[in-house]
C-alpha positions in Angstrom: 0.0 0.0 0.0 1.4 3.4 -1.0 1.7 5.7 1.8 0.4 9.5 0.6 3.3 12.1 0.7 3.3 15.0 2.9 1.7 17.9 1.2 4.4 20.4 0.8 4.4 23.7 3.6 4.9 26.2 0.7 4.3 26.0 -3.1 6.2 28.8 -5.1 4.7 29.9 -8.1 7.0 31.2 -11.1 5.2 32.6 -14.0 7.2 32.8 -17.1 7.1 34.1 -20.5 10.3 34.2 -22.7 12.3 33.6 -19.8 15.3 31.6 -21.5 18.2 33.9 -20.6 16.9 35.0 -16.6 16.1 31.5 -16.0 19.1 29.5 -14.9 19.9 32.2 -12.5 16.3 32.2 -10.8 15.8 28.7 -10.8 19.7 27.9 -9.2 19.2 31.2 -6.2 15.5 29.6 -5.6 16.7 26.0 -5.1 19.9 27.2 -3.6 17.3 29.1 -0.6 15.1 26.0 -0.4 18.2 23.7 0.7 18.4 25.8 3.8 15.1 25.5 5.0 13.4 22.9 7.3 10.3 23.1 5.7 9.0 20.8 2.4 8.5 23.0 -0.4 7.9 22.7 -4.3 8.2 25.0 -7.4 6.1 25.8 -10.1 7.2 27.1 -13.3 4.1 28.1 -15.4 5.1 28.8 -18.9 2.7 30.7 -21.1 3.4 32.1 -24.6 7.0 32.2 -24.8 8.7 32.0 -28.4 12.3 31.2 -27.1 12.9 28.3 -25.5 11.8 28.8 -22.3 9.7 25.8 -21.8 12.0 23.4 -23.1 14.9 24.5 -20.6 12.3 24.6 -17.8 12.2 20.8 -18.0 16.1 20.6 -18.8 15.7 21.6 -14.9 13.4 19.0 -13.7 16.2 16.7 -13.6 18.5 18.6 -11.0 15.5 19.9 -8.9 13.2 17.0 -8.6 10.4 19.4 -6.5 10.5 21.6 -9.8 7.3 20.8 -11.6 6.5 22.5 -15.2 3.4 23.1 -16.7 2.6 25.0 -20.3 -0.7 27.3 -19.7 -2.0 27.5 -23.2 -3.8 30.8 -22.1 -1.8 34.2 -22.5 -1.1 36.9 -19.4 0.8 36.6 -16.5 -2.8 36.7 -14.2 -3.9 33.1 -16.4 -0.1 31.9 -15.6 -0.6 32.4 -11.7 -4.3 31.2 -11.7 -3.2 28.1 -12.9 -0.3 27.6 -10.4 -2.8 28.4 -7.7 -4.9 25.3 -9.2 -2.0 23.1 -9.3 -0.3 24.1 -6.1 -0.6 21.7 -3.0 1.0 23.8 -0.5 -0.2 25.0 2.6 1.1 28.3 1.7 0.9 29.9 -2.2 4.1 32.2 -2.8 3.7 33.9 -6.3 7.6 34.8 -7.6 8.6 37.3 -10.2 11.6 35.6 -12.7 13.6 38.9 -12.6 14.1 38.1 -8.3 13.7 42.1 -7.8 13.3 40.9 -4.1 15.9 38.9 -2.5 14.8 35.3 -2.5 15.8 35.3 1.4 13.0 37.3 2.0 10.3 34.8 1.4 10.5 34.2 5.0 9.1 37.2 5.8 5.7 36.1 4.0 5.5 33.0 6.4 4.8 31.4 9.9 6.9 32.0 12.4 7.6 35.4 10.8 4.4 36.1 10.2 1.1 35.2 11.9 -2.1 36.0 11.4 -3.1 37.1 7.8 -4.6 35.4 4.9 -2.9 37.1 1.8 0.6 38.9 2.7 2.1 41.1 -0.2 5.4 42.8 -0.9 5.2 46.5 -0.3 8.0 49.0 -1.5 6.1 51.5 0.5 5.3 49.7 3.6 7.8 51.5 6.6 11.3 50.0 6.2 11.2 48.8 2.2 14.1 50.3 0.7 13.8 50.8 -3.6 17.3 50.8 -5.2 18.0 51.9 -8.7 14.5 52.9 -9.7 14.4 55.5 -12.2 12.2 58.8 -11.1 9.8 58.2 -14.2 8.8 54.6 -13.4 8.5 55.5 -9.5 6.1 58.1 -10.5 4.5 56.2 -12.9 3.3 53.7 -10.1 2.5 55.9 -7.3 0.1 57.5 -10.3 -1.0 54.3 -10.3 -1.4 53.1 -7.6 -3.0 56.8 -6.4 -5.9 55.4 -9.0 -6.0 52.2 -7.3 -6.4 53.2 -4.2 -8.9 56.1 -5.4 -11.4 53.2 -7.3 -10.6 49.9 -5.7 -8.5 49.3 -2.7 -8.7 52.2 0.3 -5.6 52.1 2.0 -3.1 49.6 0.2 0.2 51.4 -0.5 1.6 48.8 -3.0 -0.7 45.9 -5.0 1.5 45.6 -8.3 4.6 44.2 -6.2 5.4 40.4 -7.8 5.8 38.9 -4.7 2.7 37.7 -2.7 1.6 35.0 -0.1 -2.0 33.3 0.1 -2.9 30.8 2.3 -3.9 28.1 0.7 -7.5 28.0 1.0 -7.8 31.7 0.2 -5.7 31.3 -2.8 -8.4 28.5 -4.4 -11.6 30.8 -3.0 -10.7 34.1 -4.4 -8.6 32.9 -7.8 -11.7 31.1 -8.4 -13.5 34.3 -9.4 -10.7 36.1 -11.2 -12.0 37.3 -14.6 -8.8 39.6 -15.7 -5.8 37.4 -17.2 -3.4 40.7 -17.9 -1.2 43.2 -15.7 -4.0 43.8 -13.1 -5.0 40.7 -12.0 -3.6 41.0 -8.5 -5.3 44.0 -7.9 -8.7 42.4 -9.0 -7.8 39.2 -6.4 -6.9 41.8 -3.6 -10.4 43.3 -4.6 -11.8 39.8 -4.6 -10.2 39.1 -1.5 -11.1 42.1 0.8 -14.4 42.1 0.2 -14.6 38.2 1.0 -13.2 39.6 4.3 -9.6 38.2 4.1 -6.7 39.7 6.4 -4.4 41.3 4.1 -0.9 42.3 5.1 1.9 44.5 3.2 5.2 43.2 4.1 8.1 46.0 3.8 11.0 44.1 1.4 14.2 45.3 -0.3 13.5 45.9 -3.7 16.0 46.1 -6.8 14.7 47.8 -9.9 15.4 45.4 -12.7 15.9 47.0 -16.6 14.6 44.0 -17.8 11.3 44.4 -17.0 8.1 43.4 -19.5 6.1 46.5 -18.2 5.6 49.3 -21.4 4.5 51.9 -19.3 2.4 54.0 -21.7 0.4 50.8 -23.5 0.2 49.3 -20.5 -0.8 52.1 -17.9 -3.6 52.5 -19.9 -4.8 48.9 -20.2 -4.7 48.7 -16.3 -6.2 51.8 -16.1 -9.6 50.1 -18.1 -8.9 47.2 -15.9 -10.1 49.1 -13.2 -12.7 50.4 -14.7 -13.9 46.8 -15.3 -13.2 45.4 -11.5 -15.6 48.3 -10.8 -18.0 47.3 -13.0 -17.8 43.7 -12.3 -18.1 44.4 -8.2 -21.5 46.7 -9.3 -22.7 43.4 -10.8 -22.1 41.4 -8.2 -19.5 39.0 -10.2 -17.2 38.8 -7.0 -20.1 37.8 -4.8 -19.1 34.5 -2.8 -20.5 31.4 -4.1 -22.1 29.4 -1.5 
C-alpha cells in the first residue's frame, strides 16, 4: 500500500514568458534558498506564450531539482499563468515569484509562519515603513505611485503597494478568491486583492528590499492605460455582483 506524501508547507509559483536567458539564474538562487530551509516546499514554473525556449529548458531543470514541476498554460497573461499555479499548487502556503528576483529570495521568509502570523494574503510592499527601492528611475517610480493613487482612489482604500510580484496566500484563500478572477493581464492582482477584501480576508503588506530590474516586461504608456480600463472593469464587475461569494 502506497503511503500519501506529505503535502508540501509552501508551493512557489513562477510565471514565465520568454524567460530563457533570466532563467538559470532564478531557478539555481530559488533551489539554492530552499536547501536551507526545514520546511518541504515545491516549485512551479508556469510557462505561457513564450517563443524562445523557455519551456524546453524549464524541463532541462526538472532533472537537477526533482520538486521543480512545469506546466505549459495555453492561455496568454501573466494573471492566467498564476491562476493556474494556484490550481495546481498543493501547499499549505501559495508564494507567487517574479523571474527577474527584484526581491531577495531570502525574503520569502518574511511572507511565512513563524515570521508572520495572522493574515490570509501577505504582499510585498515597496512602501510599507522599512522597504528600501534601489536603482528605480524617477519616471517609473512616478508612474506607479500614479497608479497606484488610482487604485487606491477606485478599488483598494488604504493599500500602499498591490503591483509588487511577490505575494503570499494561504492556501485555502488562494483557491476561493482565484476562483473568481476574470482579468488574465497586468491587473490581476489588484482584481484578487479586490476579490479578496471584500470576502473579508486579512491582508498584510510586508516592507522588502526591492531592486529595480531593466529588464522588465512593463511598457508603461500601452500598459498604464490597459490597467487603467482594468479598473474600470473590476468596478463594474463588483457593481454586478461578479465577485459575490459562491455558497
Amino acid at each position: 500500500m502506497d503511503i500519501p506524501l506529505q503535502p508540501p508547507f509552501l508551493s512557489i509559483i513562477i510565471p514565465a514568458y520568454n524567460e530563457e536567458q533570466r532563467l538559470p539564474h532564478a531557478l539555481g538562487q530559488v533551489f539554492a534558498f530552499l536547501e536551507g530551509q526545514t520546511y518541504v516546499a515545491e516549485v512551479l514554473l508556469i510557462e505561457n506564450g513564450s517563443t524562445d525556449g523557455t519551456l524546453q529548458l524549464a524541463h532541462k531543470f526538472t532533472q537537477h531539482y526533482p520538486s521543480l514541476r512545469v506546466f505549459h498554460e495555453p492561455g496568454r497573461g501573466k494573471g492566467q499563468a498564476v491562476r493556474r499555479g494556484i490550481a495546481e499548487a498543493r501547499g499549505e502556503y501559495r508564494f507567487v515569484c517574479d523571474v527577474d528576483l527584484s526581491m531577495p529570495v531570502e525574503e520569502i521568509n518574511l511572507f511565512l509562519p513563524p515570521r508572520l502570523t495572522d493574515f490570509d494574503i501577505a504582499i510585498a510592499s515597496r512602501e510599507a515603513p522599512g522597504a528600501v527601492r534601489y536603482n528605480e528611475p524617477y519616471y517609473r517610480h512616478l508612474t506607479g505611485r500614479v497608479f497606484n493613487f488610482l487604485i487606491r482612489l477606485l478599488v483598494l482604500p488604504g493599500i500602499q503597494d498591490t503591483q509588487c510580484g511577490f505575494k503570499c496566500f494561504r492556501a485555502a484563500v488562494a483557491e476561493d478568491v482565484f476562483r473568481s478572477q476574470t482579468l488574465s493581464g497586468w491587473s490581476f492582482d489588484v482584481e484578487i486583492l479586490h476579490i479578496a477584501r471584500q470576502r473579508g480576508y486579512r491582508i498584510t503588506e510586508v516592507p522588502i528590499h526591492w531592486y529595480f530590474s531593466p529588464e522588465s516586461k512593463i511598457h508603461i504608456l500601452r500598459d498604464s492605460w490597459r490597467m487603467f480600463l482594468d479598473l474600470l472593469v473590476i468596478r463594474f464587475n463588483a457593481w454586478r455582483g461578479i465577485y459575490d461569494a459562491k455558497n
